[in-house]
C-alpha positions as CSV (number, residue, x, y, z in Angstrom):
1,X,138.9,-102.2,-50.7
2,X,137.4,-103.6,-54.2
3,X,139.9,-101.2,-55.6
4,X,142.8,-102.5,-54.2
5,X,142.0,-105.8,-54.8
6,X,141.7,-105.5,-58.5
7,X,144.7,-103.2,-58.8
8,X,146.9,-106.1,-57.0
9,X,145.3,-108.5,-59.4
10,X,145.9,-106.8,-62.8
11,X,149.5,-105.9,-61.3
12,X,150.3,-109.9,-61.6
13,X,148.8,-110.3,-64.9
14,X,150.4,-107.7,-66.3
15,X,153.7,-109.2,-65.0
16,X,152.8,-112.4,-65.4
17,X,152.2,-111.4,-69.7
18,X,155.2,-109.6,-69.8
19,X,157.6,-112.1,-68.2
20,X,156.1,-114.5,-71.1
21,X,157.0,-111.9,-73.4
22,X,160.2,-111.9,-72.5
23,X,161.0,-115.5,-72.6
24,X,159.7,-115.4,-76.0
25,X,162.0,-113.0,-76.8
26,X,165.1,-114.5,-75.3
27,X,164.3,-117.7,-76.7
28,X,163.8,-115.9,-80.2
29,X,167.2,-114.1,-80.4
30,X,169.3,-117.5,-79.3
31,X,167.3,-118.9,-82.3
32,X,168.5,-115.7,-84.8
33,X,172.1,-116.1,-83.3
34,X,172.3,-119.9,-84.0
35,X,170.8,-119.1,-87.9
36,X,173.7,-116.3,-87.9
37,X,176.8,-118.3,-86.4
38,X,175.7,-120.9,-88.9
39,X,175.6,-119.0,-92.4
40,X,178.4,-117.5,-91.2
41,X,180.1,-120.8,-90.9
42,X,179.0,-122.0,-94.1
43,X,180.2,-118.3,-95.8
44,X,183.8,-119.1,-93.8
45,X,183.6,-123.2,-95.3
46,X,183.0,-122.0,-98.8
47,X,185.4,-119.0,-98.6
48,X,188.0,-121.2,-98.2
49,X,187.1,-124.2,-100.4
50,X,186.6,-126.6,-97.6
51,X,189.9,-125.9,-95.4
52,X,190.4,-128.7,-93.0
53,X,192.0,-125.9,-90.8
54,X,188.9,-123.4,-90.9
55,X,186.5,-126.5,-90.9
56,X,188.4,-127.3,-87.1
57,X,188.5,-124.0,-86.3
58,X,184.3,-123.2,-87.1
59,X,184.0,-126.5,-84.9
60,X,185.6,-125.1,-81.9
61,X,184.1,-121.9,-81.7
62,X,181.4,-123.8,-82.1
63,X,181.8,-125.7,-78.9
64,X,182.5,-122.3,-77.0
65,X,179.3,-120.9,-77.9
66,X,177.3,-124.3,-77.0
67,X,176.5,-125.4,-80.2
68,X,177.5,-128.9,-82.0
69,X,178.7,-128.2,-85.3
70,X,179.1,-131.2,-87.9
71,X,180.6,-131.1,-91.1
72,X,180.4,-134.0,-93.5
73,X,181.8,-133.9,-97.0
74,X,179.5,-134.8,-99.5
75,X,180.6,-135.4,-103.1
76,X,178.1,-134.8,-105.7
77,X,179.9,-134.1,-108.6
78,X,183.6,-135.5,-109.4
79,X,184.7,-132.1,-110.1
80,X,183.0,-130.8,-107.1
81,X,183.2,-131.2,-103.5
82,X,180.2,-130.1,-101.4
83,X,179.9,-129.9,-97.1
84,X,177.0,-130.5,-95.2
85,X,177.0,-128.0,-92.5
86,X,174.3,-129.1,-89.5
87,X,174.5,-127.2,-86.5
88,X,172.9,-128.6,-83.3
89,X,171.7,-126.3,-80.3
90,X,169.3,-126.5,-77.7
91,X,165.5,-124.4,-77.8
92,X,164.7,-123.5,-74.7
93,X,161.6,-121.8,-72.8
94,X,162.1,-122.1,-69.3
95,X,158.3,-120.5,-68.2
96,X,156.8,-123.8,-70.2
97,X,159.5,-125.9,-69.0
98,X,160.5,-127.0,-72.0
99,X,163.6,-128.0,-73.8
100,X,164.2,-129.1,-76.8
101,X,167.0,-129.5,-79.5
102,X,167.1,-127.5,-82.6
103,X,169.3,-128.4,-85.9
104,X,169.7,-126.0,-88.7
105,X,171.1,-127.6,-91.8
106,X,172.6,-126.2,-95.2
107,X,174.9,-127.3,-97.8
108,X,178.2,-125.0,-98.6
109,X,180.1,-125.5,-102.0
């Protein structure tokens, strides 16, 4: 009976661990998708010299994927014009009960 017990037991640890495994891990690839939507963003921005149309575009798709995309121009040099490219999305681990919102930030030339 002892045996059963402690079988049960480490049963729903071992779930229990891997379930927070795997919330880790969920939470870690919407991270690495956010980073890769937005350096793709900023490659798209500076491919096309800071296109009002692509700029609209990146903002949108954006939207459809649940993140908020701002893009402010910011002139450093006369001859140069430079975007701040901040992307907004929301860090979530459900098991904790946490959420919280995340903002990844980059200039593109």
């Amino acid at each position: 009976m002892k045996a059963a017990i402690e079988i049960y037991v480490n049963t729903i640890v071992l779930m229990m661990i891997v379930s927070c495994c795997l919330f880790f891990i969920c939470s870690s690839l919407r991270n690495a998708q956010a980073r890769n939507f937005h350096s793709a963003t900023m490659a798209k921005i500076e491919a096309s010299a800071g296109s009002e149309r692509v700029i609209t575009e990146s903002i949108e798709e954006a939207r459809q994927k649940g993140y908020e995309l701002l893009v402010t121009p910011a002139t450093l040099y006369e001859d140069k014009q430079y975007f701040y490219v901040e992307l907004l999305y929301e860090y979530e681990l459900p098991f904790l009960g946490t959420k919280r919102e995340s903002k990844i930030e980059g200039f593109a030339r």
